[in-house]
mmCIF file of the N, C-alpha and C atoms, coordinates in Angstrom:
data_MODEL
# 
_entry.id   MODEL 
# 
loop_
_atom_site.group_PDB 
_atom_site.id 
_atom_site.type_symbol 
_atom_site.label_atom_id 
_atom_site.label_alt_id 
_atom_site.label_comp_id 
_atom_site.label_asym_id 
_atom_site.label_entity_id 
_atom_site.label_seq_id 
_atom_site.pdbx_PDB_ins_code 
_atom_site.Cartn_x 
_atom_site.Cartn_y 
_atom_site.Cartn_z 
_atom_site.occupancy 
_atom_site.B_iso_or_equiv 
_atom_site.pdbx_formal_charge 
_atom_site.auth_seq_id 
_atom_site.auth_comp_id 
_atom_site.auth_asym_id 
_atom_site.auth_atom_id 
_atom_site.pdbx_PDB_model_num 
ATOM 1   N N  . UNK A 1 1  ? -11.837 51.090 11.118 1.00 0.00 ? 1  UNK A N  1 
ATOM 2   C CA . UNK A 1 1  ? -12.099 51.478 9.742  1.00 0.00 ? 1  UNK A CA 1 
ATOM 3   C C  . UNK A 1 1  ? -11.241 52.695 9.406  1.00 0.00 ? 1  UNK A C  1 
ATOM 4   N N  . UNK A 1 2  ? -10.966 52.842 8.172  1.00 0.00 ? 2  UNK A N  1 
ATOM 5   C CA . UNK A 1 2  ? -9.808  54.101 8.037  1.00 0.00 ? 2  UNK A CA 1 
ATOM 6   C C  . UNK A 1 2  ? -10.979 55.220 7.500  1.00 0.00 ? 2  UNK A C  1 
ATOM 7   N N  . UNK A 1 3  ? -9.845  55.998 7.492  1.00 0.00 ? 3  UNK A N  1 
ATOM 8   C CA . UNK A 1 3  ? -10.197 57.961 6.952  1.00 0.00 ? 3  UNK A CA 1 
ATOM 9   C C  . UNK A 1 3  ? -10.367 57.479 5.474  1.00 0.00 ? 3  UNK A C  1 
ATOM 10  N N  . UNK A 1 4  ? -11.766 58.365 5.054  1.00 0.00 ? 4  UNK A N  1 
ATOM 11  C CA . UNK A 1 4  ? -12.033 58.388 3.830  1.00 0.00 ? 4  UNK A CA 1 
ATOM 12  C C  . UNK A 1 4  ? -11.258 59.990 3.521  1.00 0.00 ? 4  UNK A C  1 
ATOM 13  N N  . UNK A 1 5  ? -10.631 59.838 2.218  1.00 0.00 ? 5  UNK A N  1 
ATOM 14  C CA . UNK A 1 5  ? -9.703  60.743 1.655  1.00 0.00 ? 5  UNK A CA 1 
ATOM 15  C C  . UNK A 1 5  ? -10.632 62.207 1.039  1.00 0.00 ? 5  UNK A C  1 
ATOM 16  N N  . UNK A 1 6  ? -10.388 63.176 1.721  1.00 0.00 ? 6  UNK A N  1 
ATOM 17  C CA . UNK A 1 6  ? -11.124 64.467 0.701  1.00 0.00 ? 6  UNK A CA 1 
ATOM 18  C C  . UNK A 1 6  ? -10.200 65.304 0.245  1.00 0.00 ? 6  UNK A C  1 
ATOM 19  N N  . UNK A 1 7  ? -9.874  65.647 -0.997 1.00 0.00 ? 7  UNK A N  1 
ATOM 20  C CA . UNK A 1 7  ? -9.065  66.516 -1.299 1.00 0.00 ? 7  UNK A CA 1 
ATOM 21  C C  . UNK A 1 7  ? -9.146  67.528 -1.043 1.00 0.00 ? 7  UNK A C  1 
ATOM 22  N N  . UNK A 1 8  ? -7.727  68.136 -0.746 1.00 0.00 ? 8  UNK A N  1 
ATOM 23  C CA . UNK A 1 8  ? -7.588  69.537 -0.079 1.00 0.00 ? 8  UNK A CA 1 
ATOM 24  C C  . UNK A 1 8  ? -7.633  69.313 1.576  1.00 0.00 ? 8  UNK A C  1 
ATOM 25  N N  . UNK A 1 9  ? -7.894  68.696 2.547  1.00 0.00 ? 9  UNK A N  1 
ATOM 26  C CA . UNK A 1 9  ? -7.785  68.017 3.578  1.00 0.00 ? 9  UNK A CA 1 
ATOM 27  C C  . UNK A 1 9  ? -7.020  66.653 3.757  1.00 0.00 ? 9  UNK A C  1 
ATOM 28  N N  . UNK A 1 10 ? -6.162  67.610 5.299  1.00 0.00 ? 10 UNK A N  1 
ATOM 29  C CA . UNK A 1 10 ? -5.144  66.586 5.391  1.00 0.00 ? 10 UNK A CA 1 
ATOM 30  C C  . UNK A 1 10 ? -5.278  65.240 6.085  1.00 0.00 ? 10 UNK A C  1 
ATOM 31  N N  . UNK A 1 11 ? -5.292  64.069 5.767  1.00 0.00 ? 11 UNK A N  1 
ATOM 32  C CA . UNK A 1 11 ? -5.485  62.740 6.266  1.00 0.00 ? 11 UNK A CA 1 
ATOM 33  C C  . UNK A 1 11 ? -5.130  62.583 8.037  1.00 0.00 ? 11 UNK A C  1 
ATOM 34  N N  . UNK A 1 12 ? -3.741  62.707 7.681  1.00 0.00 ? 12 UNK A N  1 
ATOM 35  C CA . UNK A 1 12 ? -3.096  62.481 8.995  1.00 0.00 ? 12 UNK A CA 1 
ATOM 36  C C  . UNK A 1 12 ? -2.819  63.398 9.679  1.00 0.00 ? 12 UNK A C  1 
ATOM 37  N N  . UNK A 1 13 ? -2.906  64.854 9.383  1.00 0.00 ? 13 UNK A N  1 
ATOM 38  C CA . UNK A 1 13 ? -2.028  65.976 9.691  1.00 0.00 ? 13 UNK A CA 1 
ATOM 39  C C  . UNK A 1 13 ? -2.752  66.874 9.191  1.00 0.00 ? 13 UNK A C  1 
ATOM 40  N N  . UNK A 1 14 ? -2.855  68.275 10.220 1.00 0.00 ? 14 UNK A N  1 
ATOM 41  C CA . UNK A 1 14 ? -3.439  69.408 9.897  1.00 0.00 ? 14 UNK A CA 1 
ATOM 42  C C  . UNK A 1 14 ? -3.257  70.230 8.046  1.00 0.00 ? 14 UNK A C  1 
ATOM 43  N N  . UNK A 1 15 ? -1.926  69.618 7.171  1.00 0.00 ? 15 UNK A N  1 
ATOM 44  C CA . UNK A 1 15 ? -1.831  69.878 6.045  1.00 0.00 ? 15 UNK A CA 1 
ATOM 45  C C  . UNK A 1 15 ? -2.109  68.764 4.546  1.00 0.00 ? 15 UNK A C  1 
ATOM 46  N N  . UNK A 1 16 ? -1.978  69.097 3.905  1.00 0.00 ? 16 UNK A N  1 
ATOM 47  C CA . UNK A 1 16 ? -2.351  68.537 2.919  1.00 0.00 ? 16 UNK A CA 1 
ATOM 48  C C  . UNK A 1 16 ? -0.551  68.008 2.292  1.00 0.00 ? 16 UNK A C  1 
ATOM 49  N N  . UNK A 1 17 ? -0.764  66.863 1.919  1.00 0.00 ? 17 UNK A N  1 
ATOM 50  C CA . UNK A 1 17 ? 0.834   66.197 1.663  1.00 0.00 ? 17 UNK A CA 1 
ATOM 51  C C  . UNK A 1 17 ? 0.907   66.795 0.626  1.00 0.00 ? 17 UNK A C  1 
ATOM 52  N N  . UNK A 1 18 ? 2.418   67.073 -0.109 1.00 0.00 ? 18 UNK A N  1 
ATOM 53  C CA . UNK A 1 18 ? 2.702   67.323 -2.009 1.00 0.00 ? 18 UNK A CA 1 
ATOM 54  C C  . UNK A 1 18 ? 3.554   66.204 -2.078 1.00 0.00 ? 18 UNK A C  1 
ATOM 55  N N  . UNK A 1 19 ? 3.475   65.949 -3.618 1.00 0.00 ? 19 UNK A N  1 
ATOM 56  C CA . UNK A 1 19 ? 4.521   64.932 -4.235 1.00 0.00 ? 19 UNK A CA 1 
ATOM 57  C C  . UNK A 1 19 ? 6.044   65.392 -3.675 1.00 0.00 ? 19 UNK A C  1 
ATOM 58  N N  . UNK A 1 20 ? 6.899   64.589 -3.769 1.00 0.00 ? 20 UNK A N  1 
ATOM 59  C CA . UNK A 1 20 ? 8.102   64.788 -3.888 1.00 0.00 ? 20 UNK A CA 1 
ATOM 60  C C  . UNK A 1 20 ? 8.919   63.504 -4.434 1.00 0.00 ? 20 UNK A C  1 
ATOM 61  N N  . UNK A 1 21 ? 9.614   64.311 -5.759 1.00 0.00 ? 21 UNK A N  1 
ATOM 62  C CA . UNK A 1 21 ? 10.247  62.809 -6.071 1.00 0.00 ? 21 UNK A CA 1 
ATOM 63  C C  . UNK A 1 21 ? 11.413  62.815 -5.647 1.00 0.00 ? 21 UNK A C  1 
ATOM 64  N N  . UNK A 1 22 ? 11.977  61.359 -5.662 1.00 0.00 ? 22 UNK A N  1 
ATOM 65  C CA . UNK A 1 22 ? 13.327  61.230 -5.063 1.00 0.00 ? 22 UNK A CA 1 
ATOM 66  C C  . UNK A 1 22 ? 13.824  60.173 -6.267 1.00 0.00 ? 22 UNK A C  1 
ATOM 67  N N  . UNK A 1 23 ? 14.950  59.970 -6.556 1.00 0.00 ? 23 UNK A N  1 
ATOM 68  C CA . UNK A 1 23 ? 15.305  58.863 -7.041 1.00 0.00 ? 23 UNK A CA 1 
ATOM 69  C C  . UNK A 1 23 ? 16.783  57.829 -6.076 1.00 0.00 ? 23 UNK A C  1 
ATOM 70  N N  . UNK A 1 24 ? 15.938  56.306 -6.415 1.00 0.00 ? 24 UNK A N  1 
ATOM 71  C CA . UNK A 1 24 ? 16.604  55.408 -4.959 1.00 0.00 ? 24 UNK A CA 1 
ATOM 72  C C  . UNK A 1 24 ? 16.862  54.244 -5.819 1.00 0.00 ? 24 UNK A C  1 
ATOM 73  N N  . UNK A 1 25 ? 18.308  53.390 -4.835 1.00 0.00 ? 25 UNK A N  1 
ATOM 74  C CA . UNK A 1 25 ? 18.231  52.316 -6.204 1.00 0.00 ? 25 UNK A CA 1 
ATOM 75  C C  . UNK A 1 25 ? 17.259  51.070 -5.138 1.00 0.00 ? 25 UNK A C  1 
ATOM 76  N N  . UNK A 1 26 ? 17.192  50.165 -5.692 1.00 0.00 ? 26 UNK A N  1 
ATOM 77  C CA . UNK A 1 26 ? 16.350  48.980 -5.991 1.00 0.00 ? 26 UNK A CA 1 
ATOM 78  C C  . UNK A 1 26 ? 16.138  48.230 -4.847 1.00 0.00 ? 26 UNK A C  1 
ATOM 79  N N  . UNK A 1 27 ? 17.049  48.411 -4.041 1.00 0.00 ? 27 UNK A N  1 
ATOM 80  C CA . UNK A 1 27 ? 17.832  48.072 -2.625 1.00 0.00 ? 27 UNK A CA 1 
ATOM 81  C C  . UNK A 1 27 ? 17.260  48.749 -1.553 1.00 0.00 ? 27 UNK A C  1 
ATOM 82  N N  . UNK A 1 28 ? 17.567  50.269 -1.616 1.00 0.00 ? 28 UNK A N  1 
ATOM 83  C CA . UNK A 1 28 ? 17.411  50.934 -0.777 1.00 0.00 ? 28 UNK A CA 1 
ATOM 84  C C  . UNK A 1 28 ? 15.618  51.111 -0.498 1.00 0.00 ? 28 UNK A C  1 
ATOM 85  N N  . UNK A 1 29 ? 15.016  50.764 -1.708 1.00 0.00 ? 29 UNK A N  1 
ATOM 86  C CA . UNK A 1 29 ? 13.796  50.958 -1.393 1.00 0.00 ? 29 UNK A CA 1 
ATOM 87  C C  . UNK A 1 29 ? 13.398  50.023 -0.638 1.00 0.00 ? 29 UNK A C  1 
ATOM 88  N N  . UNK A 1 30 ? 13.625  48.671 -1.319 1.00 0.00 ? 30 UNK A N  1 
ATOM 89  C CA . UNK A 1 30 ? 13.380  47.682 -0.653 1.00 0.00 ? 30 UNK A CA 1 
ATOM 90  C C  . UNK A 1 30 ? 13.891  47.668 1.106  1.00 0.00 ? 30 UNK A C  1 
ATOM 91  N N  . UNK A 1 31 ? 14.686  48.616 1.541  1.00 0.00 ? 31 UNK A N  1 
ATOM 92  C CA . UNK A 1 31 ? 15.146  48.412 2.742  1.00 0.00 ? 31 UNK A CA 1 
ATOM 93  C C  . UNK A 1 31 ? 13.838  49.332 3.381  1.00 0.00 ? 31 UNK A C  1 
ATOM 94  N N  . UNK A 1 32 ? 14.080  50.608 2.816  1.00 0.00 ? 32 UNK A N  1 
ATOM 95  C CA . UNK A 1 32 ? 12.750  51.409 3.697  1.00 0.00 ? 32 UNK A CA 1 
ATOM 96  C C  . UNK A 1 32 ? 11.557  50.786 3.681  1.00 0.00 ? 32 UNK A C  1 
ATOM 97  N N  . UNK A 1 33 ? 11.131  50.214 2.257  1.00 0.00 ? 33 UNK A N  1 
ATOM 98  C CA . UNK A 1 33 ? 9.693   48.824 3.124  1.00 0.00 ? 33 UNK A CA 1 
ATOM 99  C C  . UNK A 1 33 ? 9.794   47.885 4.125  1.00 0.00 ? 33 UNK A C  1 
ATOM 100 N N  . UNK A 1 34 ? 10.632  48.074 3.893  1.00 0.00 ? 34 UNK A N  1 
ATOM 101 C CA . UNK A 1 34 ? 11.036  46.701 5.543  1.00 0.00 ? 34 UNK A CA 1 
ATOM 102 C C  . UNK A 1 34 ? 10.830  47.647 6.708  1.00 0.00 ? 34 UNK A C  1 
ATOM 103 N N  . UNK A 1 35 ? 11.299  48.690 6.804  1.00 0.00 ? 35 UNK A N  1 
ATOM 104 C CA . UNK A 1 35 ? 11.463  49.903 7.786  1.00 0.00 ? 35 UNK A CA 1 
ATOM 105 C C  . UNK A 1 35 ? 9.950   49.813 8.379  1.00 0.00 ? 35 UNK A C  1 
ATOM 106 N N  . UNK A 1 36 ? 9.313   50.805 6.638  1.00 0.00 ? 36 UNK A N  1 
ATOM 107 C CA . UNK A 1 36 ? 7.749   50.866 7.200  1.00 0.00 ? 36 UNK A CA 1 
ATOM 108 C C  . UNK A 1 36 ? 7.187   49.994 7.795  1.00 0.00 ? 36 UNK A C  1 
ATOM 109 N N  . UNK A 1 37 ? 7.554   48.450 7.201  1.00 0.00 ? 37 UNK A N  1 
ATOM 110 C CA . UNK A 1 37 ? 6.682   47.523 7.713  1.00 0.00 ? 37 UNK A CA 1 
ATOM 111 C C  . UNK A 1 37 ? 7.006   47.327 9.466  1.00 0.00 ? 37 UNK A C  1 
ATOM 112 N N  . UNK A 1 38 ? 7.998   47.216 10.196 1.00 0.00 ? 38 UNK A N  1 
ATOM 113 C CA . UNK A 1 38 ? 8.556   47.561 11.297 1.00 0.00 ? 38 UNK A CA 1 
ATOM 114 C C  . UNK A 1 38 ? 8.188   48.144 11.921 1.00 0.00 ? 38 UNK A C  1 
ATOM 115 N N  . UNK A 1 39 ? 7.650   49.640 11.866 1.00 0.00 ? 39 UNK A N  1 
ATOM 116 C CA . UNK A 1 39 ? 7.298   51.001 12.261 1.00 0.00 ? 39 UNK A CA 1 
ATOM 117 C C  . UNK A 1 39 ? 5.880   50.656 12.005 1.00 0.00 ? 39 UNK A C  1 
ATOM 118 N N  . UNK A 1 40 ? 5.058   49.814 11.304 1.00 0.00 ? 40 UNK A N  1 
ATOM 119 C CA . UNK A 1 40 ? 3.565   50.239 11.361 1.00 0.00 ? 40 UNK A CA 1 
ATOM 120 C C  . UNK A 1 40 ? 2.912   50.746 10.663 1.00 0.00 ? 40 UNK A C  1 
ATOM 121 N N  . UNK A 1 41 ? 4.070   51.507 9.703  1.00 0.00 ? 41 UNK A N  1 
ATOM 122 C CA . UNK A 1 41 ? 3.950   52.472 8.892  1.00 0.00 ? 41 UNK A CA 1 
ATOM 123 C C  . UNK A 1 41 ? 2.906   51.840 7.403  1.00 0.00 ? 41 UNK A C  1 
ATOM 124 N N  . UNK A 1 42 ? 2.195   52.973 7.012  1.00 0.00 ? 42 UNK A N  1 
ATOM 125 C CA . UNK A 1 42 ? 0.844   52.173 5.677  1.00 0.00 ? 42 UNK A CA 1 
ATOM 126 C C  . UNK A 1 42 ? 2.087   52.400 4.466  1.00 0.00 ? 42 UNK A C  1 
ATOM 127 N N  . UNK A 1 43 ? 3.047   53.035 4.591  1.00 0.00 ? 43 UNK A N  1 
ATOM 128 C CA . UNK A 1 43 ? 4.148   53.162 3.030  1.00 0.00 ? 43 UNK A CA 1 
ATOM 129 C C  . UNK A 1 43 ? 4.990   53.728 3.381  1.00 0.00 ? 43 UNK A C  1 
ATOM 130 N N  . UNK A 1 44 ? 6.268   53.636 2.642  1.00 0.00 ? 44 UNK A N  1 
ATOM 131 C CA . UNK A 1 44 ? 7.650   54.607 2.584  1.00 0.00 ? 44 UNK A CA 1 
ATOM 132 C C  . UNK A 1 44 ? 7.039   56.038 2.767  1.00 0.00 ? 44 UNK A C  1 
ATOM 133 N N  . UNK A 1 45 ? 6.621   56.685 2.270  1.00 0.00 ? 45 UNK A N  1 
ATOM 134 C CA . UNK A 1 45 ? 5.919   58.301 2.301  1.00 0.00 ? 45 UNK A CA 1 
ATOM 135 C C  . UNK A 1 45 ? 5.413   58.248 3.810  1.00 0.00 ? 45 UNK A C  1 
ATOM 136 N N  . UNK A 1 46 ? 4.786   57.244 4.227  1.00 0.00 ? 46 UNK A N  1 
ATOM 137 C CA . UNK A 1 46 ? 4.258   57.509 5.776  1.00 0.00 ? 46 UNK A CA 1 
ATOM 138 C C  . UNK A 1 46 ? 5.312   57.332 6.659  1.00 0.00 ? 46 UNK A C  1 
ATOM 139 N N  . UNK A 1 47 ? 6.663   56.265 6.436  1.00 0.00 ? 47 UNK A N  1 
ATOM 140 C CA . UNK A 1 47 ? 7.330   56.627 7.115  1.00 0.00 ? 47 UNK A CA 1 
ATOM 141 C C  . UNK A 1 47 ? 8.284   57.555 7.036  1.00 0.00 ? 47 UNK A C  1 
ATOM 142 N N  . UNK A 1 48 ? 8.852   58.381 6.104  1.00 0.00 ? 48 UNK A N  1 
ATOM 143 C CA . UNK A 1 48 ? 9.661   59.650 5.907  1.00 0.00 ? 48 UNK A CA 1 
ATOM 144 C C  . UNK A 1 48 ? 9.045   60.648 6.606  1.00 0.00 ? 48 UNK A C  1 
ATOM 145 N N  . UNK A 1 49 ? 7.448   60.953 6.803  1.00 0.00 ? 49 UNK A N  1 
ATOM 146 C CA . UNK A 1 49 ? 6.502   61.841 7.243  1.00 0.00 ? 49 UNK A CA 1 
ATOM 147 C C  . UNK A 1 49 ? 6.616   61.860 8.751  1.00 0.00 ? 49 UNK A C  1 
ATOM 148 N N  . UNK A 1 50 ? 6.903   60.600 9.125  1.00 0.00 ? 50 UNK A N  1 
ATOM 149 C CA . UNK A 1 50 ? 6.966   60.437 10.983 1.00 0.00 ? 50 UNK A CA 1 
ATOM 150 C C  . UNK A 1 50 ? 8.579   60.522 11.126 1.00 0.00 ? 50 UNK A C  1 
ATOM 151 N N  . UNK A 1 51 ? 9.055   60.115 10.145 1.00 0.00 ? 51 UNK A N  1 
ATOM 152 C CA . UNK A 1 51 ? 10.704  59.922 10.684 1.00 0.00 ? 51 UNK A CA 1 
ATOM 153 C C  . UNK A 1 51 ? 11.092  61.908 10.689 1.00 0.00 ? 51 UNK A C  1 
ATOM 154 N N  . UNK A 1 52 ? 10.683  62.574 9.808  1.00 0.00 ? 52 UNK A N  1 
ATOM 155 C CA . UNK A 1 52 ? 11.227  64.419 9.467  1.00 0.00 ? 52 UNK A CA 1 
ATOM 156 C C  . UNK A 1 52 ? 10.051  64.517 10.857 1.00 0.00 ? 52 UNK A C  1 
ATOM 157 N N  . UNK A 1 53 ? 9.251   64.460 11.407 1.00 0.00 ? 53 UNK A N  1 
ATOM 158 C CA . UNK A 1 53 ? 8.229   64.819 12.434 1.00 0.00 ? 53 UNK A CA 1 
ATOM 159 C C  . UNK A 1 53 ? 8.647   64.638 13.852 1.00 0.00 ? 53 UNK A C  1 
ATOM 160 N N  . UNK A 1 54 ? 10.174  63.610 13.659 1.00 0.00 ? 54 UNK A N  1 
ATOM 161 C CA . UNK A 1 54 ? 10.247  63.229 15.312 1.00 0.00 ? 54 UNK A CA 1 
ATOM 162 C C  . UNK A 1 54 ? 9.541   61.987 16.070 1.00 0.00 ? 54 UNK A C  1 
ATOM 163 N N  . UNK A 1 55 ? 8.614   61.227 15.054 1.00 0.00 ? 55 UNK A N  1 
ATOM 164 C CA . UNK A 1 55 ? 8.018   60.261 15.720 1.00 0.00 ? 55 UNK A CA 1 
ATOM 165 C C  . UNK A 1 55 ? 8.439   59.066 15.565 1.00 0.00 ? 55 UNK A C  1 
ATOM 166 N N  . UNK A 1 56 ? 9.434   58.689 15.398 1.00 0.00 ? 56 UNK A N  1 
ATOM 167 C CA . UNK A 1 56 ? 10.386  57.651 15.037 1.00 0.00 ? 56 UNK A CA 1 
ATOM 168 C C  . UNK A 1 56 ? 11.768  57.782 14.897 1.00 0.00 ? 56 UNK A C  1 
ATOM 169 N N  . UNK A 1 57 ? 12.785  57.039 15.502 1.00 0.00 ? 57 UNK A N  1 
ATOM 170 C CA . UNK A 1 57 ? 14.130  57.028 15.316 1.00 0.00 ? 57 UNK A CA 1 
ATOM 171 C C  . UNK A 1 57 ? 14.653  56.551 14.022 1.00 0.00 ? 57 UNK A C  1 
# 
């Protein structure tokens, strides 16, 4: 069963995530869902979070 979400507490990680926008074309996104899906990963944001962390190549 997963983590129920409380704001101000971090899900996965001792911090609390912030937005960050990026802009990507149409392609490239579609490539990093393929990624996540690969990796395990629940979304693009979860995998950028493990990939800057070291837990993924």
């Amino acid at each position: 069963m997963g983590k129920k979400k409380l704001r101000g507490i971090g899900q996965d990680y001792s911090e609390v995530k912030i937005n960050v926008n990026i802009a990507l074309t149409p392609t490239a996104k579609k490539i990093l869902h393929e990624r996540a899906v690969e990796h395990s990963c629940r979304s693009i944001s979860d995998l950028v979070e493990k990939w800057a962390r070291g837990e993924i190549a």
